[in-house]
C-alpha positions as YAML, in Angstrom:
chain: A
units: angstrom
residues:
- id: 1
  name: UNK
  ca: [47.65, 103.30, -3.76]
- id: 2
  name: UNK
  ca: [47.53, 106.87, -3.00]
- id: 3
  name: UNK
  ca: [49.80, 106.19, 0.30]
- id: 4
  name: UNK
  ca: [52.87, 104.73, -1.80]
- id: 5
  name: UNK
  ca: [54.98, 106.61, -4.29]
- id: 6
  name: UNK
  ca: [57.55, 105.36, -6.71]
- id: 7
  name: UNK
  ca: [60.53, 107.02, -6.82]
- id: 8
  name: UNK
  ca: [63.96, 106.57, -9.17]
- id: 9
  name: UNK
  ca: [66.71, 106.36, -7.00]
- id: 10
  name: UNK
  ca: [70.51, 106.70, -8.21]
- id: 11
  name: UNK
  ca: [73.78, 105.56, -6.29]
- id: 12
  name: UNK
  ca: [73.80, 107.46, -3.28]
- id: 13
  name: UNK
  ca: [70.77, 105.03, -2.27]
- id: 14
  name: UNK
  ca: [72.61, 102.01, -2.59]
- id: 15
  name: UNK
  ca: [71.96, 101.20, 0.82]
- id: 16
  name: UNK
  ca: [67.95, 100.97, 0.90]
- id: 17
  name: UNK
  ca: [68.33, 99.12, -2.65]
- id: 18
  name: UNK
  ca: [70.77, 96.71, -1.34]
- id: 19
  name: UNK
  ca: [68.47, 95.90, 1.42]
- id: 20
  name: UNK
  ca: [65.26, 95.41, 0.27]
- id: 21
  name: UNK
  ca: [67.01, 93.32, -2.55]
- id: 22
  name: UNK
  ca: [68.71, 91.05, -0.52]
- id: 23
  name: UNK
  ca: [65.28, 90.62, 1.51]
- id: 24
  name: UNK
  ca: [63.75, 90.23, -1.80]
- id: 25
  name: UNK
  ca: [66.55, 87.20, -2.78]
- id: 26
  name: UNK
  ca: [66.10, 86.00, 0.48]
- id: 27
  name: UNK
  ca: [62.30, 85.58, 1.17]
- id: 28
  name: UNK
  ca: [61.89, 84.23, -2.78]
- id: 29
  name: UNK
  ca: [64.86, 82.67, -3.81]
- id: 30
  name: UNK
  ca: [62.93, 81.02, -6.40]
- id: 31
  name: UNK
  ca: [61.40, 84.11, -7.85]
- id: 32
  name: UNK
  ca: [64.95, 85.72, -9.53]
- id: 33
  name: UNK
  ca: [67.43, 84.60, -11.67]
- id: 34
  name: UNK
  ca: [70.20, 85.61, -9.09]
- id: 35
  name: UNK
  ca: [70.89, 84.43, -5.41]
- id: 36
  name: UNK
  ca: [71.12, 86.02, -1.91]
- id: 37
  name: UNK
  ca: [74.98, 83.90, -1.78]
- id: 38
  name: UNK
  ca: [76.06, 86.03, -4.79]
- id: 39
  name: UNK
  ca: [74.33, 89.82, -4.29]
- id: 40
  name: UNK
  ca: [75.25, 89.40, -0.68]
- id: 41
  name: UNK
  ca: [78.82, 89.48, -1.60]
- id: 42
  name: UNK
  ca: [78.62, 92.70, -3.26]
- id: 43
  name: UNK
  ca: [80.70, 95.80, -2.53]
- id: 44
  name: UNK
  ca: [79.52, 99.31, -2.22]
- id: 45
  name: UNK
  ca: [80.94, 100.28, -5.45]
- id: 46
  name: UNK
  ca: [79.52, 97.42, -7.06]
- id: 47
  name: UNK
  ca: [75.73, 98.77, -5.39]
- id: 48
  name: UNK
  ca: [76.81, 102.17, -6.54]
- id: 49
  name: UNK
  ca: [77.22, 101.23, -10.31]
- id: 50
  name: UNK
  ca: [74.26, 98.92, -10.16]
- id: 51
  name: UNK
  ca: [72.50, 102.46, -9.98]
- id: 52
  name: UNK
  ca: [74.37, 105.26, -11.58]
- id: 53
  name: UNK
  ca: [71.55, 104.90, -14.41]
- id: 54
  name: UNK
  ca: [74.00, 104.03, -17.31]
- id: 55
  name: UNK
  ca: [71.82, 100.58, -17.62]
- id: 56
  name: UNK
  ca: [68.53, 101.67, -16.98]
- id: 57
  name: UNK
  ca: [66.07, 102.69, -14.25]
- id: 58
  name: UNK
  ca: [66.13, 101.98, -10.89]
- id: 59
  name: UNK
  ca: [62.63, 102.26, -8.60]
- id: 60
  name: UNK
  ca: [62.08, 101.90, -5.05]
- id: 61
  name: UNK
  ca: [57.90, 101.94, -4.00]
- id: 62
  name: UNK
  ca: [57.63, 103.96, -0.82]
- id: 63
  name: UNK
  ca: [54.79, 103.77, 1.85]
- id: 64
  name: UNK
  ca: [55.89, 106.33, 4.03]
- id: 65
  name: UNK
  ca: [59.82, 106.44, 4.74]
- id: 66
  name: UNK
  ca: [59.08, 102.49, 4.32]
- id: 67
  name: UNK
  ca: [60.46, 100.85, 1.30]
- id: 68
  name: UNK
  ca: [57.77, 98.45, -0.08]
- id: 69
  name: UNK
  ca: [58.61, 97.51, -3.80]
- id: 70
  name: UNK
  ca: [61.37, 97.07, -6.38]
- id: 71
  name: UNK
  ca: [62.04, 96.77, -9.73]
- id: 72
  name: UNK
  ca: [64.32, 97.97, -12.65]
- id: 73
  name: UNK
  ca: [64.89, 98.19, -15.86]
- id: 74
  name: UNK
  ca: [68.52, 96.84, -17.85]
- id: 75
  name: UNK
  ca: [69.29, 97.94, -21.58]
- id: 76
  name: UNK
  ca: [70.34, 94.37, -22.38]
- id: 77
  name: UNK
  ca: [71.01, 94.96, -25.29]
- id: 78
  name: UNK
  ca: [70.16, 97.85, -28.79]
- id: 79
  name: UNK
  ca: [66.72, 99.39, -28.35]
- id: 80
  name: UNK
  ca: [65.39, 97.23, -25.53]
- id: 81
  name: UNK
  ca: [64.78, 96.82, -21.93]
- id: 82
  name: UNK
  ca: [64.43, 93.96, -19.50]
- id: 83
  name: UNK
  ca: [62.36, 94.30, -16.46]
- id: 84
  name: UNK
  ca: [64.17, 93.15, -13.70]
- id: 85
  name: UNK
  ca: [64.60, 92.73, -9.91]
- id: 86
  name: UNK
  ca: [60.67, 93.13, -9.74]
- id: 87
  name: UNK
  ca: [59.46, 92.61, -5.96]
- id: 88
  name: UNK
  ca: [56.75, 93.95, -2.89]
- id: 89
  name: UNK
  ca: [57.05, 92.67, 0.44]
- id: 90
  name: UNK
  ca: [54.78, 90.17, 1.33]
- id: 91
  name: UNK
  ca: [52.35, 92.34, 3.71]
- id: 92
  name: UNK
  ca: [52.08, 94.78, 0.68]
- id: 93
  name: UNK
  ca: [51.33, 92.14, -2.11]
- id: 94
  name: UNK
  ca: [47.41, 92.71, -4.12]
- id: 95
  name: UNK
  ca: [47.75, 96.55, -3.33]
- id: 96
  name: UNK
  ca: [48.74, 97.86, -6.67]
- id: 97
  name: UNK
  ca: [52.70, 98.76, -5.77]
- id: 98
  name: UNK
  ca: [53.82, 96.41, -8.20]
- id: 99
  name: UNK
  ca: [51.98, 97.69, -10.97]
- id: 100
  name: UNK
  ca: [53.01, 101.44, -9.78]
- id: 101
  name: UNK
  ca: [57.07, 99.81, -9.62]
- id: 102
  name: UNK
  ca: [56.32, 98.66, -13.44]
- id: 103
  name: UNK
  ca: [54.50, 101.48, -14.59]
- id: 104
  name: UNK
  ca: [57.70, 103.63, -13.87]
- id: 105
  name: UNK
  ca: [60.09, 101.38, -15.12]
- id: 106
  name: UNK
  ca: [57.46, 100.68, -19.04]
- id: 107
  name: UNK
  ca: [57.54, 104.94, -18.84]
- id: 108
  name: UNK
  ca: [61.24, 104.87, -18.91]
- id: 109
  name: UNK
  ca: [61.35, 103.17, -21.63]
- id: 110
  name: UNK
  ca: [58.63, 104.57, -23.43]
- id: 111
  name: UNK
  ca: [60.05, 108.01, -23.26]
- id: 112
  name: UNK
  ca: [62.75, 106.28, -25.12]
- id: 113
  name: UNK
  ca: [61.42, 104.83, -27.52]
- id: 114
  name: UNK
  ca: [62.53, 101.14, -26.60]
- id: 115
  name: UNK
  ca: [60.80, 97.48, -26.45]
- id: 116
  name: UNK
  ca: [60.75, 95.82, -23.29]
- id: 117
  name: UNK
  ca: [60.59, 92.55, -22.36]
- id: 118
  name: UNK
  ca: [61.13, 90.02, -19.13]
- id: 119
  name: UNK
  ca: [61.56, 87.10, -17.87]
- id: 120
  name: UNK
  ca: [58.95, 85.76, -15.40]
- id: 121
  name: UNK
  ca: [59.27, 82.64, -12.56]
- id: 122
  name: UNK
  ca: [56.79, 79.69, -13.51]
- id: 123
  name: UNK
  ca: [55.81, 79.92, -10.14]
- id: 124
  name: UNK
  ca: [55.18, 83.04, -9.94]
- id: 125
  name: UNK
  ca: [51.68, 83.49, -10.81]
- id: 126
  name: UNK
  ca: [51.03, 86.26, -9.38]
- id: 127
  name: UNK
  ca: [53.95, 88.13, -11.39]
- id: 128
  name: UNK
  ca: [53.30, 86.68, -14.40]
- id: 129
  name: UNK
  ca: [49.49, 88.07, -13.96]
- id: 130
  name: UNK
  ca: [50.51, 91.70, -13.24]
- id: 131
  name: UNK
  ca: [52.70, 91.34, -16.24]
- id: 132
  name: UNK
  ca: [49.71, 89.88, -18.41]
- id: 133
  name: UNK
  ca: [47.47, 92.55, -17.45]
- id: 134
  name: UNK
  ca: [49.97, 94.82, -18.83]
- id: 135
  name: UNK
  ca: [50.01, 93.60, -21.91]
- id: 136
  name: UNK
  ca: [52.99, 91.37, -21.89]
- id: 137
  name: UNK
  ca: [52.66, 88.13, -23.89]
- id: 138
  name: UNK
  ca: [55.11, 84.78, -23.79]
- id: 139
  name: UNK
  ca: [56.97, 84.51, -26.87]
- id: 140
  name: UNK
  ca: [57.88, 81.07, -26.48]
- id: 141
  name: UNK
  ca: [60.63, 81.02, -24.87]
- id: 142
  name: UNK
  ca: [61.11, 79.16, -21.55]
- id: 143
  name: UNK
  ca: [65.02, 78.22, -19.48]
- id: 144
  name: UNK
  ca: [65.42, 77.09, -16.08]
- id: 145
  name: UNK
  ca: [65.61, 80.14, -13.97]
- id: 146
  name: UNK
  ca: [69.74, 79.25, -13.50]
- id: 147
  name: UNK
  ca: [71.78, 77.23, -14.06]
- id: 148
  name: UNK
  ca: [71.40, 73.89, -11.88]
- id: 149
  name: UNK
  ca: [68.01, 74.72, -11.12]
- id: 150
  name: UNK
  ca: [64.65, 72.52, -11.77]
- id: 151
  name: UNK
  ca: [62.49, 76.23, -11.35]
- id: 152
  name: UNK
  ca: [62.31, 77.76, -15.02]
- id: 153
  name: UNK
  ca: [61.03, 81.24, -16.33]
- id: 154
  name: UNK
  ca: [58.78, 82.40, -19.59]
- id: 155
  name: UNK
  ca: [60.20, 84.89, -21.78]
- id: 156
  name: UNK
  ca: [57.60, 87.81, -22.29]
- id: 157
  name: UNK
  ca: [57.27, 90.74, -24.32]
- id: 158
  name: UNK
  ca: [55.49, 93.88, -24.10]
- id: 159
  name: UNK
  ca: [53.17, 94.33, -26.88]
- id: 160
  name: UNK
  ca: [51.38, 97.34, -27.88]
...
């Protein structure tokens, strides 16, 4: 994927991160733990803080001045990380932008010394594959994906 770039992006990009992850709740409501209703209704500040790095990384994929891919990473809680907010555009998907988005966000945390884990749609295959080939592993753990919701997720964990 020479032709797309990963870059960490802070709050002054709140904009391009609010819209590609609105798209993102939008096109696969069924793919995140949050809604389009809910994020939608966020104000600036709250897309500022989102990104002012206190809780983790933030990456946007780039293919030009086009933004392609998402994903972060959330210090939930002592030593660890959750991947989160993981997404390409559809036209993009199978190109490796994904794996470049998570690769970013698993060097984050490895400069930090910290474990890092996720939790991954049941049907999402094709997440939980780039995740596998990674080296993540289900621990057993498996919710629905909110509350309400028939859809569930697989915890996984990042072993070395």
């Amino acid at each position: 994927m020479g032709d797309v770039r990963t870059v960490a992006v802070g709050p002054d990009d709140w904009k391009s991160w609010r819209e590609i992850r609105l798209r993102s709740l939008r096109q696969d409501p069924d793919a995140f733990g949050s809604t389009y209703e809910r994020e939608a209704a966020f104000t600036e500040q709250t897309w500022r803080s989102r990104l002012d790095g206190t809780s983790g990384p933030s990456v946007l994929a780039y293919a030009g001045d086009e933004v392609v891919g998402i994903g972060a990473g959330w210090l939930h809680e002592p030593g660890r990380l959750m991947v989160v907010a993981m997404w390409t555009v559809p036209d993009r998907r199978g190109q490796g932008i994904g794996r470049q988005v998570l690769d970013h966000v698993i060097g984050w945390a490895g400069e930090r010394g910290l474990l890092v884990d996720l939790w991954v749609a049941d049907g999402n295959p094709g997440a939980r594959r780039l995740y596998e080939r990674h080296g993540f592993r289900p621990d057993g753990r498996t919710v629905p994906i909110r509350e309400g919701s028939e859809a569930t997720m697989t915890h996984l964990v990042l072993l070395d």
